[in-house]
C-alpha distance (Angstrom), angle and dihedral (degrees) to the residues before:
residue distance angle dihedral
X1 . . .
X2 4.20 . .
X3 4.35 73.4 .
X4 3.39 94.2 53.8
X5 4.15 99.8 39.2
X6 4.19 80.8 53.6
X7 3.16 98.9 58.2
X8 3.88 103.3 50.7
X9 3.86 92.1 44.3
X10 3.99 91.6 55.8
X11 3.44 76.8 58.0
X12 3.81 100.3 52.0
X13 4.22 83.5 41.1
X14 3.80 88.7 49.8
X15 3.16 93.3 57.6
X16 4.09 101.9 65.6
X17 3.92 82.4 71.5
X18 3.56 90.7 -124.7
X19 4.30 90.3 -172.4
X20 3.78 92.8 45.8
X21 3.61 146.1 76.7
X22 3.88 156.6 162.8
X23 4.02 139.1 -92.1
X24 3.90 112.5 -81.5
X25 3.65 125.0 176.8
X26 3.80 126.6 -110.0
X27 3.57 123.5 -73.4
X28 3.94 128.5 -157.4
X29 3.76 113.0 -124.5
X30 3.83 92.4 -164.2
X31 3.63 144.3 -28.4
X32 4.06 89.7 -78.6
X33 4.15 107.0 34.1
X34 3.59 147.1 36.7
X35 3.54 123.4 -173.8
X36 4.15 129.4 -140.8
X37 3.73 139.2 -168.0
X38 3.84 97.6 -164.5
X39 3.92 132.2 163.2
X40 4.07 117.0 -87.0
X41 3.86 85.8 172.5
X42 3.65 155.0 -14.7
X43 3.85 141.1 -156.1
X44 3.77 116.7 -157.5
X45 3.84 133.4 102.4
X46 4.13 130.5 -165.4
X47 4.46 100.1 -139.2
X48 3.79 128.3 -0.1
X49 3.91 127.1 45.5
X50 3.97 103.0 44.8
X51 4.16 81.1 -152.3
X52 3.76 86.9 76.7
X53 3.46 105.7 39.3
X54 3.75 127.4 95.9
X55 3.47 130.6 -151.7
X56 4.14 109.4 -170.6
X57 3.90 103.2 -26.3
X58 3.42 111.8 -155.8
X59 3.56 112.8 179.1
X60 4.16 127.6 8.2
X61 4.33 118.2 -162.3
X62 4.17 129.7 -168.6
X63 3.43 108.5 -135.2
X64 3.81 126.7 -138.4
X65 3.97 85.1 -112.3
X66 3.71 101.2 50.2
X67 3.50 92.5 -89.2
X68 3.82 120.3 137.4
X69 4.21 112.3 -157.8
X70 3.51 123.7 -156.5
X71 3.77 126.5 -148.2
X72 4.34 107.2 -156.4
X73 3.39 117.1 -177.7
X74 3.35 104.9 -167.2
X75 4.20 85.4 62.2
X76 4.02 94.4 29.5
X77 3.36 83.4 -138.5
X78 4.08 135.8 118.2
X79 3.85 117.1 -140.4
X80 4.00 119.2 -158.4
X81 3.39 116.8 -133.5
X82 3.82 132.0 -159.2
X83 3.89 123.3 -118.5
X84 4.19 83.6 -108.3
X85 3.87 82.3 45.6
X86 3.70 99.8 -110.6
X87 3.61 112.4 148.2
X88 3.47 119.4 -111.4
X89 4.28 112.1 170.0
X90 3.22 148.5 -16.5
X91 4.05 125.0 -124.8
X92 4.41 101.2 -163.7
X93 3.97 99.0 168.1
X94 4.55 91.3 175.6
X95 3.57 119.9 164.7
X96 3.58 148.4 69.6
X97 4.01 97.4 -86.2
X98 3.45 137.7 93.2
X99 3.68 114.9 -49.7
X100 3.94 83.5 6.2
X101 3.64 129.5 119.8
X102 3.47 139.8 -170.5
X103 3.95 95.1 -150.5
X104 3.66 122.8 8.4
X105 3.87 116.0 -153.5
X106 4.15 104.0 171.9
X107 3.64 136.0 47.6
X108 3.95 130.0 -173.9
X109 3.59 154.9 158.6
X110 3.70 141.0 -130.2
X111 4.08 119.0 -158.9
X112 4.03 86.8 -100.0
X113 4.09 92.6 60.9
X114 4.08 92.7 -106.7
X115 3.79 106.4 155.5
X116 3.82 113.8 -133.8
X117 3.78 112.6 -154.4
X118 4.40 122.9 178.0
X119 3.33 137.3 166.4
X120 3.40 137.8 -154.9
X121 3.73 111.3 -148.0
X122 4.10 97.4 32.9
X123 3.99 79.6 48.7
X124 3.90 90.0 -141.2
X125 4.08 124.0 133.3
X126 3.82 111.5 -175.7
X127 3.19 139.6 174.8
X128 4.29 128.5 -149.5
X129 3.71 134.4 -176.2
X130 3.87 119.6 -104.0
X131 4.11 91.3 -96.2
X132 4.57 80.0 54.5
X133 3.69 92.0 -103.6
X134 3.90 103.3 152.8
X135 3.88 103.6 -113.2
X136 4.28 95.4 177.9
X137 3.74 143.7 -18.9
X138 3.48 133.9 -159.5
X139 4.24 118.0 -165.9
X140 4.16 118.3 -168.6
X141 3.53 96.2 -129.3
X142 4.17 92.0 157.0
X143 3.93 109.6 102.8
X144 3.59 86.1 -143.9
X145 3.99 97.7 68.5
X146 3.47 132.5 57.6
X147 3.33 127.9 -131.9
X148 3.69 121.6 -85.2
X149 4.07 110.4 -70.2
X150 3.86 96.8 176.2
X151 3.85 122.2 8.7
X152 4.25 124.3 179.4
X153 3.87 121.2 177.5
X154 3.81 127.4 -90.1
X155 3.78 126.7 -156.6
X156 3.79 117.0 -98.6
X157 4.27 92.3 34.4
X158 3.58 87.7 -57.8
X159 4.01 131.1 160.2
X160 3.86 132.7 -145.0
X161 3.53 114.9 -167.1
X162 3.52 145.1 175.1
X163 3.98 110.1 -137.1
X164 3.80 139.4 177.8
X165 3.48 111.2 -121.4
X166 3.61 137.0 -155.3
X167 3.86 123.4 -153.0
X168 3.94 131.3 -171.6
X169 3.28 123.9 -85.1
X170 3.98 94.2 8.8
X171 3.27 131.5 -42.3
X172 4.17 130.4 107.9
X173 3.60 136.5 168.1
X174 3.52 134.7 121.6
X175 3.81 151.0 -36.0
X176 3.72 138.6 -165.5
X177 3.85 106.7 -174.7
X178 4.17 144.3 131.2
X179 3.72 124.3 -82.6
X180 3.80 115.0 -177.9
X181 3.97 117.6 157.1
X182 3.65 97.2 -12.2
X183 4.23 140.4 55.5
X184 4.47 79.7 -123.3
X185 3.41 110.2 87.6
X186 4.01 116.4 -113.2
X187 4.25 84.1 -158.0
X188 3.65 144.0 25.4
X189 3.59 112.2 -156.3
X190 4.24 95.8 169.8
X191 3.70 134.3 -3.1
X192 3.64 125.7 -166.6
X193 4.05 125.6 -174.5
X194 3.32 138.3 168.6
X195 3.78 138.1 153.7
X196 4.12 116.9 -44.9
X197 3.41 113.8 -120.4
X198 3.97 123.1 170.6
X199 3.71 94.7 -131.9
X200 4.12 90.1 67.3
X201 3.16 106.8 -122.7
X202 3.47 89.4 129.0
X203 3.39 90.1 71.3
X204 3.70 88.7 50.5
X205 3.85 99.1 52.6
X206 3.49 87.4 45.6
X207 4.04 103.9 47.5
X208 4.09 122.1 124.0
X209 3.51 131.6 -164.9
X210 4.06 111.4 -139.8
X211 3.42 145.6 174.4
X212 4.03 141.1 -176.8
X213 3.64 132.9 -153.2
X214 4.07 139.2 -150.6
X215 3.54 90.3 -85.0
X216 4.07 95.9 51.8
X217 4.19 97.3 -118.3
X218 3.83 104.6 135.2
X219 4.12 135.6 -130.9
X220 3.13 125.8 -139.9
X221 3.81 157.2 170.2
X222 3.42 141.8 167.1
X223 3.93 110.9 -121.8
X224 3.50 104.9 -98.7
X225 4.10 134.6 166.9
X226 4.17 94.6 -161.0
X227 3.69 109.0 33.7
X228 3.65 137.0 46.9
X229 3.57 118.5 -148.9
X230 3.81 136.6 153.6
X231 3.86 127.2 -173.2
X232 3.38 122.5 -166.6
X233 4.52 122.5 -152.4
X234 3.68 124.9 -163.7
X235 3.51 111.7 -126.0
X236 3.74 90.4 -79.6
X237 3.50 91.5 56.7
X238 4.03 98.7 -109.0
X239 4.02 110.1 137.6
X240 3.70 119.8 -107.0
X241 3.57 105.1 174.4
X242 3.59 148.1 -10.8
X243 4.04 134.0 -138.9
X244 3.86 111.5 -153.7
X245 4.00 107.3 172.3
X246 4.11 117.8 -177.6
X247 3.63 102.0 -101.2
X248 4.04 133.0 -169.0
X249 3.76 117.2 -164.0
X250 3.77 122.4 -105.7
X251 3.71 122.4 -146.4
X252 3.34 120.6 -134.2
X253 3.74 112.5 -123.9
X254 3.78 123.3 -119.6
X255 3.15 98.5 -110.6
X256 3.67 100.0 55.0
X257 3.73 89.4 47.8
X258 3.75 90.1 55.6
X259 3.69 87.0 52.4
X260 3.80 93.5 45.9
X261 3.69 84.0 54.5
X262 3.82 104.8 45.6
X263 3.84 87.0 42.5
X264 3.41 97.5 51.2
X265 4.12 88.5 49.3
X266 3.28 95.3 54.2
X267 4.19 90.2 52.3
X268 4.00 86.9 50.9
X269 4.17 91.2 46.4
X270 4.00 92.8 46.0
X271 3.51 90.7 44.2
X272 4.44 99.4 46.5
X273 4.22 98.7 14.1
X274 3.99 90.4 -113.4
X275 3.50 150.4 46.4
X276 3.98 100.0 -105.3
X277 3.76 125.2 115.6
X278 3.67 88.1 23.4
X279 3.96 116.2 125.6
X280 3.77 107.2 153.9
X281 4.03 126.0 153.5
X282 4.05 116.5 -163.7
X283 3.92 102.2 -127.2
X284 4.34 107.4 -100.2
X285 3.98 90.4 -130.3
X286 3.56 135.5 43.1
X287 3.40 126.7 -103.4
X288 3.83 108.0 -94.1
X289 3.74 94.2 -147.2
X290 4.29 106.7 27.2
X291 4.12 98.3 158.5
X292 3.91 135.5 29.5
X293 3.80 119.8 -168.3
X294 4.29 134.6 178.1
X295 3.87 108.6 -154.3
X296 3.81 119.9 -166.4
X297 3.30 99.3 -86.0
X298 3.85 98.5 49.5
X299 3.56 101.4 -99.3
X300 3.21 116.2 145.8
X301 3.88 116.4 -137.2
X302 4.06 117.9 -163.7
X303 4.34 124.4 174.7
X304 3.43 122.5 177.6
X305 4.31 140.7 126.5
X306 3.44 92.3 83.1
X307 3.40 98.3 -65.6
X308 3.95 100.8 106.8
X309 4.09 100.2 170.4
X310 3.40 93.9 52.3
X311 4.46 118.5 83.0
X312 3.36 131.1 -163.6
X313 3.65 109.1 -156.1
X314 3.82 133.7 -154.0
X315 3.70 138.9 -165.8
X316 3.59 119.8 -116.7
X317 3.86 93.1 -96.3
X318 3.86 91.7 59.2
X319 3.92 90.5 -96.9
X320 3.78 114.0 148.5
X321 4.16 112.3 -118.6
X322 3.32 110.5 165.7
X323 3.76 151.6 -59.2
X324 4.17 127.2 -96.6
X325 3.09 132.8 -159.7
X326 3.81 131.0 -133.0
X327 3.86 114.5 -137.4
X328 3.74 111.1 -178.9
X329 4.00 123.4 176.1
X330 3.75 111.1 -90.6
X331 4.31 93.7 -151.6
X332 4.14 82.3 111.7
X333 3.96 91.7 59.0
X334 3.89 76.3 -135.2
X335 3.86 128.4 126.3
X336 3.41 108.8 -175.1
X337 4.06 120.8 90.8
X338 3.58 129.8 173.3
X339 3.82 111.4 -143.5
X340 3.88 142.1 -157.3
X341 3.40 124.4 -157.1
X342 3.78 122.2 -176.0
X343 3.79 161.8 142.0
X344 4.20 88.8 -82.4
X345 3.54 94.6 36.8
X346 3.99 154.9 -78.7
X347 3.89 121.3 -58.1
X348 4.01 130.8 175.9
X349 3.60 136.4 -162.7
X350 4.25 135.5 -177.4
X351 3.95 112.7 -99.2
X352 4.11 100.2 -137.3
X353 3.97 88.3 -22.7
X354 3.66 111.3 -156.7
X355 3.59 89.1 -130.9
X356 3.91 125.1 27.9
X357 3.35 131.7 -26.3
X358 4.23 109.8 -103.2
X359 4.10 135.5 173.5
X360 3.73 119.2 -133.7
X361 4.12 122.3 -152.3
X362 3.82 99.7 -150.2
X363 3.95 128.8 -155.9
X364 3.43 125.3 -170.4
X365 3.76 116.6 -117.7
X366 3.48 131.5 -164.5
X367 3.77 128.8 -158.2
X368 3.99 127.1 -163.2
X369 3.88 119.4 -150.4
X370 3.45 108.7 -138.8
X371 4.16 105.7 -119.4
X372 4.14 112.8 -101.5
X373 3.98 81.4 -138.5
């Protein structure tokens, strides 16, 4: 039953499209510079070549050869994609065998070009060579862990998840460690538990948001609506650093609550056939950190307080740069975007576009003001 209760309340948490966000107009980082992430590219179509049409994509990757891979749902397949965005394959690993899934849900990279596929309800993260040769697998069997929420790549063909967990007599909550070989994790980098309740909101008191980078040290921070905080692990999950940034909280507006709400409904109905048993409250303020992402370089790029196209971005050592903004075309009359950033590179794509579904190649573009002096 815990099983069961899990799986409809990632659901409900899905829903408050923790990775996406909506339009929000320029802001000046100083009197000299402002700072862009703005489309160099894109690869999509609406009608003709079915290699360029998208269905429901659900997550987009650079590559550490210029490639860009493209996880669509609606195929379960991921399509390769030149640096000029012609298409080049297609990797479609369906099934119920090893290194097979019925739905696929993540997609990453290491810095050799191994593809990293998981999946939440078939409870399976793999790993495959770049010619799709299955390198490892890992499967949750335990009945005290969840399947994997949130997954990002390790060195070495290694996994960092976020998990629900289950503890005797009754406690649950959450747990971002490092799987490699085995469903037993080989490191902890945080727990969180509280009291288990069959409503979830265990899971929701719990909840972190995380990252990794090339080098395997690990981001994270608890899900909070009144402080913003970021801790950084090595590899071996000893702290290096923390980020603490002055933070004011952000109410959510009513309308995105209601929308919170009626989305996370519908998840709960879809997944049981009716509305019973369900007893879910949208949170009343934003998450004040929502996203964590590791660029080549080692910057460190963080949105959150409702204001989703707009970074702030850190050096390597925690130390506060700047922030950029994201500027996306508004042809869609959409203004919600899902973005990767990454040691190969920056890629975009719609959320529900009104449209077609495209992918974006980003750049970052700066833009001095000339001084009034």
């Amino acid at each position: 039953m815990k099983l069961i209760v899990l799986a409809l309340v990632a659901l409900v948490i899905c829903s408050c499209g923790e990775d996406s966000g909506e339009s929000a107009s320029v802001e000046r980082v100083d009197a000299d510079t402002l700072y862009y992430l703005m489309p160099c590219d894109s690869i999509g179509i609406d009608i003709g070549d079915s290699c360029y049409v998208f269905g429901d994509i659900w997550a987009r990757c650079a590559f550490p050869d210029g490639t860009t891979g493209v996880l669509d749902r609606s195929t379960g397949s991921v399509k390769f994609y030149s640096p000029n965005g012609e298409y080049i394959r297609e990797f479609k690993p369906l099934g119920s065998g090893p290194g097979e899934f019925m739905t696929i849900d993540r997609l990453g990279c290491d810095m050799l070009g191994n593809i990293m596929l998981a999946s939440f309800y078939d409870r399976k993260l793999a790993w495959f060579d770049p010619e799709f040769s299955l390198i490892e697998e890992v499967m949750f069997t335990s009945g005290n862990r969840g399947g994997p929420m949130r997954v990002y790549p390790a060195p070495d063909t290694g996994f960092v998840v976020v998990t629900s967990i289950f503890q005797a007599p009754d406690s649950a909550g959450c747990v971002v460690a490092l799987f490699r070989g085995s469903d037993e994790p080989e490191i902890i980098y945080r727990k969180r538990l509280t009291i288990f309740d069959q409503f979830g909101e265990y899971q929701v008191a719990t909840s972190m948001i995380f990252n990794t980078d090339q080098y395997g040290n690990v981001y994270i921070s608890d899900r909070s609506e009144d402080t913003f905080n970021i801790v950084c692990y090595s590899p071996g999950g000893d702290t290096l650093y923390c980020i603490d940034q002055p933070y004011e909280p952000v109410r959510r507006s009513q309308e995105e609550i209601d929308n919170a709400l009626e989305n996370a409904r519908q998840n709960w109905i879809d997944a049981t056939g009716s509305t019973a048993g369900f007893n879910w409250e949208p949170p009343e303020y934003h998450s004040s950190v929502s996203s964590i992402m590791v660029d080549g370089t080692g910057r460190i790029w963080v949105k959150g307080g409702g204001v989703d196209t707009l970074y702030k971005v850190f050096s390597g050592t925690g130390e506060y740069l700047n922030d950029c903004t994201l500027l996306m075309p508004d042809w869609q009359e959409i203004g919600s975007w899902s973005v990767n950033i990454g040691p190969h590179g920056i890629v975009a794509s719609t959320d529900n576009p009104e449209m077609y579904p495209v992918v974006y190649m980003l750049e970052k573009v700066t833009e001095v003001i000339p001084s009034s002096e």
